[in-house]
C-alpha positions in Angstrom: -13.5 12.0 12.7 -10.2 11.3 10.6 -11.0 13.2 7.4 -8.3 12.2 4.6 -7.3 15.5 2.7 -5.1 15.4 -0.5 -4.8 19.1 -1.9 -3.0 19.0 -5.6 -2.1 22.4 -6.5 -1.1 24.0 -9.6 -0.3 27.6 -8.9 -0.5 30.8 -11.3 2.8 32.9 -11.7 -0.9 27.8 -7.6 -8.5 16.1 -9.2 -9.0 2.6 -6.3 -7.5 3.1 -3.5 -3.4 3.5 -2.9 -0.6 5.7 -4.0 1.3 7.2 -7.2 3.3 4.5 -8.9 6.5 3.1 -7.4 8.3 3.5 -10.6 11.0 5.6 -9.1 13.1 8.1 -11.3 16.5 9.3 -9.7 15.9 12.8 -8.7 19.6 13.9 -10.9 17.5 12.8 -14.0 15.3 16.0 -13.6 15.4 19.3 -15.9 18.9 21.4 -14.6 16.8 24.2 -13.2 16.0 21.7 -10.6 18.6 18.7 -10.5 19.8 19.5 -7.5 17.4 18.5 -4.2 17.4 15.9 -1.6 18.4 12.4 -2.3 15.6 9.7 -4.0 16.0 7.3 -0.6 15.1 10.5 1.6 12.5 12.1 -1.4 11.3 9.4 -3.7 10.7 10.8 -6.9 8.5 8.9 -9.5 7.0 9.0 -12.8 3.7 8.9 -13.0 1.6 6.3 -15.3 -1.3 7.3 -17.2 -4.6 5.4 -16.3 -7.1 4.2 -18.1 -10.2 6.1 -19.5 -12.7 7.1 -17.1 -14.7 4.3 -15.3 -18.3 5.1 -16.4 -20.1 6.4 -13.9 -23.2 8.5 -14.9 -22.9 11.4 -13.1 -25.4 14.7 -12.2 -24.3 18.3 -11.3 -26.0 20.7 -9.2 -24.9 23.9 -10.1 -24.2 27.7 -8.5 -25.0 26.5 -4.7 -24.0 28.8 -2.4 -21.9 28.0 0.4 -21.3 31.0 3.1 -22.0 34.9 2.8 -20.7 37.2 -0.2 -17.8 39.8 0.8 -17.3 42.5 -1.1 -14.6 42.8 -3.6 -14.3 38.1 -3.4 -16.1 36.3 -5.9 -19.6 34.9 -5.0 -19.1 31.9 -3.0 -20.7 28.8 -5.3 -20.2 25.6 -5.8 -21.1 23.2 -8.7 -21.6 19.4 -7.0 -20.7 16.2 -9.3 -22.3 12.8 -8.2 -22.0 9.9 -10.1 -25.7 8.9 -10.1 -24.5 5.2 -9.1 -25.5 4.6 -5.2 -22.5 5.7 -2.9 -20.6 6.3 -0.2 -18.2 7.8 -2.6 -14.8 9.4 -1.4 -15.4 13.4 -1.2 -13.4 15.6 -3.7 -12.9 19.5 -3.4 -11.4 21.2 -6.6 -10.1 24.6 -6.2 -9.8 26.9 -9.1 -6.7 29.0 -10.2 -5.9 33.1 -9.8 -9.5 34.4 -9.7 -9.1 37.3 -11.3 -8.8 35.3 -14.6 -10.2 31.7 -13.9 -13.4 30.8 -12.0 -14.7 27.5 -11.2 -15.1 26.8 -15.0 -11.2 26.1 -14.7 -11.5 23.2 -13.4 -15.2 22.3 -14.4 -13.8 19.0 -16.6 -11.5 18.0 -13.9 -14.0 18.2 -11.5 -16.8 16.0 -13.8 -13.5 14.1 -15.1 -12.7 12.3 -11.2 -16.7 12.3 -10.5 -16.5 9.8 -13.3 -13.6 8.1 -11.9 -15.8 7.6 -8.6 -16.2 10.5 -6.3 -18.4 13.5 -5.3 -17.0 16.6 -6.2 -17.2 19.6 -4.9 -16.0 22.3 -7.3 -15.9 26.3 -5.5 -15.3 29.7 -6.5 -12.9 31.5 -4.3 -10.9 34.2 -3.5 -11.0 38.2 -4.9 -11.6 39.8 -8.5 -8.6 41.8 -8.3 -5.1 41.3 -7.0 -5.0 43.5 -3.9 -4.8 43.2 -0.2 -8.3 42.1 0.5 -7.6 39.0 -2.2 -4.9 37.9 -0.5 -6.7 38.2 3.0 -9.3 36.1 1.4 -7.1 32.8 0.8 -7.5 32.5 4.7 -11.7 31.7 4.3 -10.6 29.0 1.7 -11.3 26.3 4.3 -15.6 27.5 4.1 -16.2 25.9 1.1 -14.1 22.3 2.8 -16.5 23.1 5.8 -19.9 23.2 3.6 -18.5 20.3 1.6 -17.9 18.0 4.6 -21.7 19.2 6.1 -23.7 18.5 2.5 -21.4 15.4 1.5 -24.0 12.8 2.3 -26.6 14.6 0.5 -25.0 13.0 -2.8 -24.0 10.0 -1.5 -20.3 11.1 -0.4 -18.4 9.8 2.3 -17.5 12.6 4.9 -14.8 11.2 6.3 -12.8 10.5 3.4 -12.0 13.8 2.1 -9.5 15.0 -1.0 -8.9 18.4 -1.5 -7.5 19.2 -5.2 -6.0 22.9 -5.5 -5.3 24.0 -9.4 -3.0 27.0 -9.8 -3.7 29.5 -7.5 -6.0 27.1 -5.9 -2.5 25.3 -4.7 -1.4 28.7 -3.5 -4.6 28.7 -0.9 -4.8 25.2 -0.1 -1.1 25.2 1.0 -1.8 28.0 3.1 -4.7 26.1 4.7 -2.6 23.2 5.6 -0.2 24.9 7.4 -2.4 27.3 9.4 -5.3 24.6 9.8 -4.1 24.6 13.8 -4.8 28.0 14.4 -7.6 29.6 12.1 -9.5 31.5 13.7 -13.6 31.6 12.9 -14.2 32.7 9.3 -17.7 34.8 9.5 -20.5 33.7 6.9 -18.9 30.0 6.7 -22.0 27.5 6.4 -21.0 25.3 8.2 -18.9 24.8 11.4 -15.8 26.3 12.1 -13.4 23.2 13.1 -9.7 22.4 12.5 -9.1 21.2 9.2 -7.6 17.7 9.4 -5.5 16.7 7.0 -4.1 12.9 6.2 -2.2 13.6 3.1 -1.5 16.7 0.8 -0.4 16.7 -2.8 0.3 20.3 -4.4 0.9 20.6 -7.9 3.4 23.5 -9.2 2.2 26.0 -6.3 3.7 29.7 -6.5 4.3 29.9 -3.0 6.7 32.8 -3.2 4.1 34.3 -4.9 3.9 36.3 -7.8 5.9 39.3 -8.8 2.7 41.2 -9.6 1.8 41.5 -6.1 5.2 43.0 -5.3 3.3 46.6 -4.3 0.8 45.0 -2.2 4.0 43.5 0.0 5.6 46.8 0.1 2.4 48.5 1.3 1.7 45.7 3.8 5.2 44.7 5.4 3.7 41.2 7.6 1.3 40.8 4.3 3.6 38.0 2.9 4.1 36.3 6.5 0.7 36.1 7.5 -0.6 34.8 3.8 2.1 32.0 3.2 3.5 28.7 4.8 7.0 29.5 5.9 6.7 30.6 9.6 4.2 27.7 10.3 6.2 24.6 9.2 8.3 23.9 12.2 4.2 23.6 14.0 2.3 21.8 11.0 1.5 18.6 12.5 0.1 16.8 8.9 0.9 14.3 7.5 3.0 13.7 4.0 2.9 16.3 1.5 3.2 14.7 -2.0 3.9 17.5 -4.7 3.3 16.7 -8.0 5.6 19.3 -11.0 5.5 18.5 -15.1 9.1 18.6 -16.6 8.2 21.0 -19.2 6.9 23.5 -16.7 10.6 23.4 -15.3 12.2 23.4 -18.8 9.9 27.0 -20.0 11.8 30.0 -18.2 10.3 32.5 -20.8 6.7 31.7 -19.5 7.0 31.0 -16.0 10.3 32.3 -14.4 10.3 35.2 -12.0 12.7 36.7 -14.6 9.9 36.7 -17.2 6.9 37.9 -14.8 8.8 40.7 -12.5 6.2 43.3 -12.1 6.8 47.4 -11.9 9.7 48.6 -9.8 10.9 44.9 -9.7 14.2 44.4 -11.7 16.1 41.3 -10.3 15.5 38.1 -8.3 17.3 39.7 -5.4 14.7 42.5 -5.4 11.9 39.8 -5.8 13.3 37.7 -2.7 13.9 40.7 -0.3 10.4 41.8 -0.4 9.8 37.9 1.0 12.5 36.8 2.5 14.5 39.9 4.4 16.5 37.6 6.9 17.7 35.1 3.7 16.4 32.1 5.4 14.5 30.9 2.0 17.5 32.5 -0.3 19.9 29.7 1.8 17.1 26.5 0.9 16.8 27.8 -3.0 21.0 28.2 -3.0 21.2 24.8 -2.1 19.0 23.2 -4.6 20.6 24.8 -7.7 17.7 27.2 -8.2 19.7 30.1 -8.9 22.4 27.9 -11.5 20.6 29.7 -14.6 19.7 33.2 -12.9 15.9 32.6 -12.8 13.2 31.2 -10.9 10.3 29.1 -11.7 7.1 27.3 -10.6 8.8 23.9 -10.0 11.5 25.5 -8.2 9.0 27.4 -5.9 7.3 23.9 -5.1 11.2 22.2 -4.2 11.7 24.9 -1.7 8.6 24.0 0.2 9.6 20.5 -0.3 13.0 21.2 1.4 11.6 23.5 4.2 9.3 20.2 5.3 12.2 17.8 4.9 14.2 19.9 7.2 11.6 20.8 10.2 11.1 16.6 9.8 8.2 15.9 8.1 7.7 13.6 4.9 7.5 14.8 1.6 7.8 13.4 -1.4 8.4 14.8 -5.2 6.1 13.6 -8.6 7.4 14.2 -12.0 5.3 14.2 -15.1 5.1 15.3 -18.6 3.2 17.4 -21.0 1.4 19.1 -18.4 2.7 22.2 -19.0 1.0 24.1 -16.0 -2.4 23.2 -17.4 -5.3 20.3 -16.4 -3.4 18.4 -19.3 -4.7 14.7 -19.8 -2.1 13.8 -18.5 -2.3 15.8 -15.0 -5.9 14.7 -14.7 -4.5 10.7 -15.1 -1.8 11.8 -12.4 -4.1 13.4 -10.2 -6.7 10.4 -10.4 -3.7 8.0 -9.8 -2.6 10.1 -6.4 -6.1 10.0 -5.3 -7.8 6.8 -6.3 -4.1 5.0 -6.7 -3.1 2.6 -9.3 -5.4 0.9 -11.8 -6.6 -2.7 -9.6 -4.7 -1.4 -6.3 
């Protein structure tokens, strides 16, 4: 079974058929925080038009199933299901929230009922732990139960099981980048509902993912030294054997330092970026890829920056990536990055 799997993310301080417009948008054109990256013929970089409204399908929700056995200290395990009431098969969509200890799935509740409406059936999951500690960040790694229960109860609503998106929002990003580039080697999550199989992934889109993670977790690395390795991407590129990773940033979430940069969010006993980056990156491997897209040119870090490392890691171990500007997004399910996310999935309006 070839199971397509798109994962948008939007991260904290990390959802027709086609492709995002071919509109391309020279990558020097972007906010200075970020100008400097690959070139557009090796990392096309477009703008993405809106679509138009909804297409009206009817659509019922079952709400607050559960989908593998509580832990303590995570978040119960439910989904909410949107099905357009319209006969199928429909293309399966999995919506993951942002940082649980402030958003459940009621974060991305409209965008989940917003692309059932477009045509899909979404599955929309809690995730992940109630307070920022080690056994949260352990948890990321079960984030592929609820794409396991999703692909086993698809049919039930008249979904398509082979054609799978997965849409991370925020922190959900965060996870479902982590799941890509471990899906070769996860080992058997206990409680999961249904079977424990490699994730197979055609195509990933992450939108704004904090994959340096947060300052606020800063403690957590120093107590836990091989915390940060075993929780992020970095160490499993040069194996990920995906396919393209699309990542999807909003301009004015590069041009708004105060809110998002590392500068802004440094947690206790944290001072400067350099103290930030040692606690993740001791040998300067990831220092070298942010130095060489500018990302240090006005002292700070932010979200888009975090999400152009990644970029830059894939297009050096070989694989294809591509980079997504919008506007007025502004880390949030905007209108806008529900039309962009729509467009990635479902492609163009007629395609």
């Amino acid at each position: 079974m070839r199971v397509r799997l798109v994962l948008v993310a939007i991260l904290v301080a990390s959802s027709g058929c086609g492709s995002a417009s071919s509109d391309e948008k020279p990558v020097a054109s972007v906010p200075s925080s970020v100008a400097a990256t690959s070139t557009p013929t090796t990392v096309p970089s477009t703008t993405a038009p809106s679509l138009p409204a909804a297409k009206p399908y009817e659509v019922e929700t079952a709400r607050d199933l559960v989908y593998q056995e509580s832990r303590p200290g995570l978040h119960k395990p439910l989904v909410d299901v949107y099905a357009p009431t319209t006969e199928g098969p429909w293309p399966v969509v999995i919506t993951y929230h942002a940082h649980p200890l402030y958003n459940t799935k009621a974060n991305t509740s409209s965008l989940a009922r917003y692309l059932a409406e477009q045509g899909a059936v979404v599955f929309n999951p809690t995730w992940g732990g109630t307070a920022v500690d080690n056994e949260y960040l352990r948890g990321v790694l079960e984030g592929p139960c609820a794409y396991w229960y999703a692909v086993e109860h698809a049919a039930e609503y008249g979904g398509n099981p082979d054609d799978v998106t997965v849409v991370g929002f925020s922190g959900g990003g965060f996870v479902l980048g982590v799941e890509a580039m471990h899906s070769e080697d996860q080992a058997e999550s206990p409680g999961c509902a249904a079977p424990s199989n490699p994730v197979d992934f055609s195509s990933l889109v992450l939108f704004e993912g904090d994959h340096l993670l947060a300052p606020w977790w800063d403690d957590n690395l120093r107590d836990d030294p091989t915390l940060y390795r075993d929780i992020t991407v970095w160490d499993y590129i040069d194996g990920y054997a995906g396919y393209p990773i699309h990542f999807l940033l909003d301009e004015q979430t590069a041009q708004d330092h105060k809110t998002y940069s590392v500068e802004a969010l440094l947690g206790p006993g944290t001072s400067t970026v350099d103290d930030y980056l040692e606690l993740r990156d001791p040998q300067g491997d990831l220092r070298e890829t942010l130095e060489q897209i500018g990302a240090f040119d006005d002292g700070q870090l932010n979200l888009t920056e975090f999400s152009l490392l990644f970029h830059e890691k894939l297009i050096e171990a070989g694989h294809p990536s591509t980079v997504t500007w919008i506007d007025a997004a502004s880390h949030s399910i905007s209108t806008e990055a529900k039309e962009a996310i729509a467009e990635i999935i479902f492609g163009e309006p007629g395609a």
